[in-house]
RODO-2510 file (C-alpha; in nm, 4 decimals, decimal comma):
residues 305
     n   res          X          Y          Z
     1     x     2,0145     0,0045     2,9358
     2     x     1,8418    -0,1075     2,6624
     3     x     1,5826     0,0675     2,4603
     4     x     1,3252    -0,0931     2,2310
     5     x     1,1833     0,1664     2,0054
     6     x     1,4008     0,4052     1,8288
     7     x     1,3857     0,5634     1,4734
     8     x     1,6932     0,5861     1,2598
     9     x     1,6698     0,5976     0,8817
    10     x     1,9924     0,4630     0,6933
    11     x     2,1329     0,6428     0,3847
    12     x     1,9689     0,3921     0,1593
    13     x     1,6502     0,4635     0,2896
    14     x     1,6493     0,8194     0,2925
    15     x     1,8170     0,8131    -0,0993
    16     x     1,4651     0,5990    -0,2290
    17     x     1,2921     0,8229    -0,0280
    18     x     1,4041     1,1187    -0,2339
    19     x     1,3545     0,9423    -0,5558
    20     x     0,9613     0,9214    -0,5069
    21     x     0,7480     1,2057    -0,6405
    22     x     0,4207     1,0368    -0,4601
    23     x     0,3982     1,0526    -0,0389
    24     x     0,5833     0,9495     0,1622
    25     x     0,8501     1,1435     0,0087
    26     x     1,1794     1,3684     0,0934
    27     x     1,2054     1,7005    -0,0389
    28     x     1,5549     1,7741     0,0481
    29     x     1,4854     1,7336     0,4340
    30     x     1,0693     1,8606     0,4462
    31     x     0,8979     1,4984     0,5155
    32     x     0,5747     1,4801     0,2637
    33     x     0,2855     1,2359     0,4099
    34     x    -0,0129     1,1574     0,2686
    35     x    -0,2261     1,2584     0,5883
    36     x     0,0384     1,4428     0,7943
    37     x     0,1184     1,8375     0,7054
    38     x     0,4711     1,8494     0,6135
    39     x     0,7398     1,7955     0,8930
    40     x     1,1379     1,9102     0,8896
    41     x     1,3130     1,6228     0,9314
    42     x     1,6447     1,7801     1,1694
    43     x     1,9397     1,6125     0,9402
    44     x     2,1609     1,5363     1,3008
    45     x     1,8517     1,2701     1,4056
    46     x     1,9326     1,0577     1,1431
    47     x     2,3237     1,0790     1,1522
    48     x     2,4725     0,7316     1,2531
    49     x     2,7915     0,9161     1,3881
    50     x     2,5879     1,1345     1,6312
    51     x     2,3278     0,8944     1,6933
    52     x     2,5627     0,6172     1,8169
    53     x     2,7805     0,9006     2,0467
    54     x     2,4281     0,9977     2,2000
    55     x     2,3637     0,6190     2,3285
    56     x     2,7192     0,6267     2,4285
    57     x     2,6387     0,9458     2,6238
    58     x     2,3282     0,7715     2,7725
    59     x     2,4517     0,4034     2,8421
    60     x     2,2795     0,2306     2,6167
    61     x     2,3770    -0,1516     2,5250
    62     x     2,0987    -0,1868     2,3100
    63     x     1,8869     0,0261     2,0532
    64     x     1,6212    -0,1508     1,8499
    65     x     1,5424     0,0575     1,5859
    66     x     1,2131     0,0883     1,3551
    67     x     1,0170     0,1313     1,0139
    68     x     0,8333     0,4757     1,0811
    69     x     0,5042     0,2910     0,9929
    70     x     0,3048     0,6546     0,9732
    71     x     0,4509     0,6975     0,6883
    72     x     0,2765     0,4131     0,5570
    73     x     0,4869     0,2674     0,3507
    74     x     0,4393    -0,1361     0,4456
    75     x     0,1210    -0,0135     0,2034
    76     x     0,2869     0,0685    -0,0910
    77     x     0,3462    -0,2374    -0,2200
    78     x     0,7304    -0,0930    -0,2895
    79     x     0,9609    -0,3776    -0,2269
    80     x     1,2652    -0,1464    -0,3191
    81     x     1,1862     0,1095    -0,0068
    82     x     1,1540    -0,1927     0,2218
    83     x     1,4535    -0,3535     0,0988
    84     x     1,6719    -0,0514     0,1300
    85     x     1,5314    -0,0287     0,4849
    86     x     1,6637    -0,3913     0,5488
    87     x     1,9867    -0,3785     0,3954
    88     x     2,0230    -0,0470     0,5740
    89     x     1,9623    -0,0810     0,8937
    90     x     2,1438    -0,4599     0,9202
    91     x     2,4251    -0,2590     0,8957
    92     x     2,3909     0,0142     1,1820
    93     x     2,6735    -0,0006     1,4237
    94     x     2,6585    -0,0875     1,8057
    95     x     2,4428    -0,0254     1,9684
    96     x     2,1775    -0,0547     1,6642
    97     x     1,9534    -0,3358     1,5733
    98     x     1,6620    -0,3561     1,4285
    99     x     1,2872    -0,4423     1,4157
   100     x     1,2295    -0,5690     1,0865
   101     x     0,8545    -0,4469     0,8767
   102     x     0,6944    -0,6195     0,6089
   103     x     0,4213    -0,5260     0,3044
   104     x     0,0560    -0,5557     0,3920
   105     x    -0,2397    -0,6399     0,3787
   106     x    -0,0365    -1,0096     0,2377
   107     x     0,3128    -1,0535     0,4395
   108     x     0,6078    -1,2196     0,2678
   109     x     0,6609    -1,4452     0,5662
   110     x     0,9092    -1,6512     0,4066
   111     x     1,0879    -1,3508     0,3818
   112     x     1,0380    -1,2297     0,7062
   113     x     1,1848    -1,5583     0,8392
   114     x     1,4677    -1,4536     0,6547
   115     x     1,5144    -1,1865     0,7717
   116     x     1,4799    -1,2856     1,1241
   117     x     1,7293    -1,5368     1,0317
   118     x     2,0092    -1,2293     0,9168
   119     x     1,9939    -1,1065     1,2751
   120     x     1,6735    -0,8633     1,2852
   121     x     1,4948    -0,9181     1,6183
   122     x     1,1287    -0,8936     1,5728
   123     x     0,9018    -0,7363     1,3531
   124     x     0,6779    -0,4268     1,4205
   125     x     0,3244    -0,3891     1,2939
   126     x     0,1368    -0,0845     1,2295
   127     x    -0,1721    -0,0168     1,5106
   128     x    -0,4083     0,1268     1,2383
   129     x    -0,4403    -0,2470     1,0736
   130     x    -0,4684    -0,4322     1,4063
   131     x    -0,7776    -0,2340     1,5001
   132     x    -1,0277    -0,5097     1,4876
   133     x    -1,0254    -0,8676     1,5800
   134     x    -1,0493    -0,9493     1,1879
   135     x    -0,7534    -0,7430     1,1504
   136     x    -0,5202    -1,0162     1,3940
   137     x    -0,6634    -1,2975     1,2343
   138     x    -0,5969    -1,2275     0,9209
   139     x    -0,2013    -1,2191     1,0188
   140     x    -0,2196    -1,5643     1,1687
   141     x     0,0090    -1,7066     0,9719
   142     x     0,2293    -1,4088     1,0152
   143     x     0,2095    -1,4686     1,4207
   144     x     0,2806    -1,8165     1,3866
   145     x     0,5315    -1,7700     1,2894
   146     x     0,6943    -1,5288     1,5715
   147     x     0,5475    -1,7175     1,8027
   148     x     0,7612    -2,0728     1,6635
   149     x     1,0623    -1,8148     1,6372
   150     x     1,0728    -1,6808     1,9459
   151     x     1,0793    -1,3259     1,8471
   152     x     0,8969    -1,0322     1,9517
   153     x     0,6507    -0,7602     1,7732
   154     x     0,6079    -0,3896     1,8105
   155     x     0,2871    -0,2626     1,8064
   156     x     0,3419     0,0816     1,6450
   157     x     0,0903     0,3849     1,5481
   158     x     0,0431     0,3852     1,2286
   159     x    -0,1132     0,6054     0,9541
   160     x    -0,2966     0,8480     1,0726
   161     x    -0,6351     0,9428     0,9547
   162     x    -0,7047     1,3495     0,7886
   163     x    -0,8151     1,5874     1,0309
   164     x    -0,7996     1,8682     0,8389
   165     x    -0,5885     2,2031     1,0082
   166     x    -0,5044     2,0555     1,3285
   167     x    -0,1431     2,1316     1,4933
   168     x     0,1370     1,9126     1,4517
   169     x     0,0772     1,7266     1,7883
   170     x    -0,2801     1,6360     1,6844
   171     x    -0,1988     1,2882     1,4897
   172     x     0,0909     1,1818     1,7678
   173     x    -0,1915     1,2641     2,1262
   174     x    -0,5272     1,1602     1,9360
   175     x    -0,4588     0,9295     1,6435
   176     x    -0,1700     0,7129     1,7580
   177     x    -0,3276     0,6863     2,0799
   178     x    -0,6499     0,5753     1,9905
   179     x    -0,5360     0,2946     1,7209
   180     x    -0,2929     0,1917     1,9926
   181     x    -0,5851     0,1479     2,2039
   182     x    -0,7906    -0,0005     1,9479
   183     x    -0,5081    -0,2597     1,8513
   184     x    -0,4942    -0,3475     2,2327
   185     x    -0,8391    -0,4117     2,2980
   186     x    -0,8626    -0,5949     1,9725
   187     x    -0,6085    -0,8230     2,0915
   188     x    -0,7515    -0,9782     2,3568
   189     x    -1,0953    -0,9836     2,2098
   190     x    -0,9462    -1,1563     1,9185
   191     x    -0,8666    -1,4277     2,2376
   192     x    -0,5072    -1,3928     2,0709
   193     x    -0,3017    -1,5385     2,3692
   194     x    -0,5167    -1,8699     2,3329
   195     x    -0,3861    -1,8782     2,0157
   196     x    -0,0960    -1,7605     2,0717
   197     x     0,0495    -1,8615     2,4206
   198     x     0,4083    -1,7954     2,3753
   199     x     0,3980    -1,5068     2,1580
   200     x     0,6063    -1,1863     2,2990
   201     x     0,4196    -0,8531     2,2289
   202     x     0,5199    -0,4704     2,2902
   203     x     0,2609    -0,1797     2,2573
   204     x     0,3818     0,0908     2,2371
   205     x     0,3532     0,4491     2,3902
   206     x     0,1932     0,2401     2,6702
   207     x    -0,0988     0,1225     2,4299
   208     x    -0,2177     0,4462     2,4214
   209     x    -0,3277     0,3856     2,8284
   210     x    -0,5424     0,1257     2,6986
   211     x    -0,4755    -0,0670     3,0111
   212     x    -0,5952     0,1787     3,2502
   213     x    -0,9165     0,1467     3,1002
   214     x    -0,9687    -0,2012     3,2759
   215     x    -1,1404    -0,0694     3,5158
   216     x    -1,4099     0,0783     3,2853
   217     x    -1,3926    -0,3039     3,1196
   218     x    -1,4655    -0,4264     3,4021
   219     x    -1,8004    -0,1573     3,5052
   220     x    -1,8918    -0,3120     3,1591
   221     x    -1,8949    -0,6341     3,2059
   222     x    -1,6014    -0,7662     3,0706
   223     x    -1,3042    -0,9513     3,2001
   224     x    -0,9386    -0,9575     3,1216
   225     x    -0,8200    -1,2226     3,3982
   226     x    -0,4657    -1,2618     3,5094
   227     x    -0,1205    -1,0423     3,3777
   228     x    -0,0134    -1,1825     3,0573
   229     x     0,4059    -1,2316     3,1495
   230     x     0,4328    -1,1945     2,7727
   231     x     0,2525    -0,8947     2,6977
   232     x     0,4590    -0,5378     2,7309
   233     x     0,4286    -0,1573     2,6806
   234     x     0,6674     0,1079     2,6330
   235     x     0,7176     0,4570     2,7948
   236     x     0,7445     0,6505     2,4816
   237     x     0,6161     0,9634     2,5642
   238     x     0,4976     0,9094     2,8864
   239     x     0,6616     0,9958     3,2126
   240     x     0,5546     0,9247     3,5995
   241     x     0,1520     0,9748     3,5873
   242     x     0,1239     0,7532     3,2848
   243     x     0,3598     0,5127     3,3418
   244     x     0,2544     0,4342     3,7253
   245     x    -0,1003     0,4366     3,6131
   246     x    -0,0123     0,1387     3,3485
   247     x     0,2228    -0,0106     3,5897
   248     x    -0,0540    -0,0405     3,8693
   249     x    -0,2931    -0,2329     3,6122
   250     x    -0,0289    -0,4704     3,4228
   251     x     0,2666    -0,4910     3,6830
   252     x     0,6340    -0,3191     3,6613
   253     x     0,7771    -0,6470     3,4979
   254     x     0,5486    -0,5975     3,2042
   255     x     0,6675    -0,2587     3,1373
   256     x     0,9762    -0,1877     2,8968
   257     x     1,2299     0,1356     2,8194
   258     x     1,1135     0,2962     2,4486
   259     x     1,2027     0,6791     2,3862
   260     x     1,0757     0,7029     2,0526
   261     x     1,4193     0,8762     1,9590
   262     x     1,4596     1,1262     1,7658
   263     x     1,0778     1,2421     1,8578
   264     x     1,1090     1,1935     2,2288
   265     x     1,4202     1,1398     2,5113
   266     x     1,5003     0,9103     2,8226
   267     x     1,2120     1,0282     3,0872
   268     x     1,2509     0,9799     3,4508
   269     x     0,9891     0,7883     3,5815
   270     x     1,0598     0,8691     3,9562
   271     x     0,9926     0,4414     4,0015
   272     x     1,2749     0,4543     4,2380
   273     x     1,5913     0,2371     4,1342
   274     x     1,5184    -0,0975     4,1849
   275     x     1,2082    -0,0393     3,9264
   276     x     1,4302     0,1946     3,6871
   277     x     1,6710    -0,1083     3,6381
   278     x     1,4031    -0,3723     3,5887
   279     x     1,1983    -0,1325     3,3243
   280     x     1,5736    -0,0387     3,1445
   281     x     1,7014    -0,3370     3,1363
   282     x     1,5342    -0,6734     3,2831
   283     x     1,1846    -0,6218     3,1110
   284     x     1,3403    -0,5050     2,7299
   285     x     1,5430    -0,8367     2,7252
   286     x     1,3215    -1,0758     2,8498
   287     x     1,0706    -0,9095     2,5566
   288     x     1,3430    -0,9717     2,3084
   289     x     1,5248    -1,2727     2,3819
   290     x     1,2662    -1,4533     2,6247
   291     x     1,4402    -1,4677     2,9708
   292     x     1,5944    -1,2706     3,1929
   293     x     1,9725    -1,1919     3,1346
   294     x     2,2355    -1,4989     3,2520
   295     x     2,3573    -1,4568     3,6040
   296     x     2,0011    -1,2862     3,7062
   297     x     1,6469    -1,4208     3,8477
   298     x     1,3360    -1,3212     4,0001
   299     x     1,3035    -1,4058     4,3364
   300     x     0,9148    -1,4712     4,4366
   301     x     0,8851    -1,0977     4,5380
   302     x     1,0181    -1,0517     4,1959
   303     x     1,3010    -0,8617     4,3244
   304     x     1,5835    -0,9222     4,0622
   305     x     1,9129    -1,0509     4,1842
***
């Protein structure tokens, strides 16, 4: 199994953290965000030891691990917090790797080559900035480049916008869902795949169900065309409704296994088996690495051998 969107912060990360005074910031273990109310971090989430026995427990082979971007931090202009995220999470045992993140509005893409280079296997982007057309084509150079690497990005929610004294599932069910669907719809009005033809993308939390909105697209006069082979969502936070709804519109092969751990778990998506392995294990690698796993193929029905 592999799953690609996890949250793990290494020691590093959590120390610089604790140094700031200014959000984000740890007080001891209370998360401070600048738009969030405060959330207590549980200490076990982010302990490699326990971590790594849990995707023992569950089979996993492969955990890609990310930047939180709602904390907003690839806005801070604070080299030393992304650094110690880096340095930190290059070194997370088996089954652990990484998505790597990278300062905006101006990426260092030199230096996300880089890091690409040392071993991290895509790069995630925060929703929030990807909300427009302008706001992909101002990261051209930035997709060029994973598009000549042949690595992946993770569309992720980003920060979310004040909303006053709402409950603490307000940001996660109405913000992160609609820049999810924002980014997604931007996308392809952006006409990002004739830019980009070979470029691997991931929403995630299923864009938000962006995709089972074609079918207003299409009452509206627009037009999508064909399924994009290299354009993916997660199941973060969605189970069987959600999932088969997307699944319908975009195809099982274009959907991927993401928990969202420590925030979410594994759900059953009641696909039947055949499906479960494809979405577990067939989809996440050919998102990450480009082709199906050696000794396996699609046949025309797509069944996987």
């Amino acid at each position: 199994m592999i799953d690609v969107h996890q949250h793990l912060w290494p020691v590093e990360f959590i120390d610089r953290l604790r140094a700031r005074s200014e959000p984000p910031y740890l007080d001891g273990w209370t998360l401070h965000t600048a738009s969030e109310a405060p959330y207590d971090v549980d200490p076990a989430a982010h302990a490699v030891d326990k971590r790594v026995a849990l995707e023992q427990d569950s089979g996993t082979a492969l955990a890609v691990v990310s930047l939180s971007s709602p904390l907003g931090i690839e806005h801070l202009g604070d080299a030393a917090l992304l650094d110690a995220w880096h340095l930190g999470a290059a070194e997370f045992p088996t089954p652990f790797k990484a998505w790597a993140a990278v300062s905006l509005p101006e990426p260092d893409v030199a230096g996300l080559e880089s890091l690409l280079d040392k071993g991290l296997l895509g790069v995630q982007l925060p929703a929030h900035v990807l909300g427009t057309p302008d706001g992909w084509a101002v990261l051209g150079e930035l997709l060029a480049l994973m598009e000549r690497a042949g690595k992946p990005i993770l569309v992720h929610p980003g920060v979310a916008g004040a909303a006053g004294e709402t409950p603490g599932w307000w940001a996660p069910v109405v913000d992160y869902t609609t820049q999810l669907q924002a980014a997604w719809w931007a996308w392809h009005c952006f006409g990002g795949r004739r830019s980009y033809p070979k470029l691997r993308l991931c929403f995630a939390a299923a864009a938000g169900l962006a995709p089972v909105h074609h079918e207003r697209l299409a009452a509206r006069g627009g037009r999508l065309g064909t399924i994009d082979p290299n354009l993916y969502v997660d199941t973060s936070s969605y189970g069987p409704q959600g999932i088969d709804a997307v699944a319908r519109v975009l195809g099982i092969d274009q959907v991927v296994h993401g928990t969202d751990r420590p925030y979410a778990g594994i759900t059953e998506l009641r696909q039947g088996d055949a499906a479960t392995a494809v979405i577990r294990h067939d989809n996440p690698h050919r998102l990450l690495f480009g082709g199906l796993p050696e000794g396996r193929y699609a046949t025309p029905e797509r069944g996987v051998q």
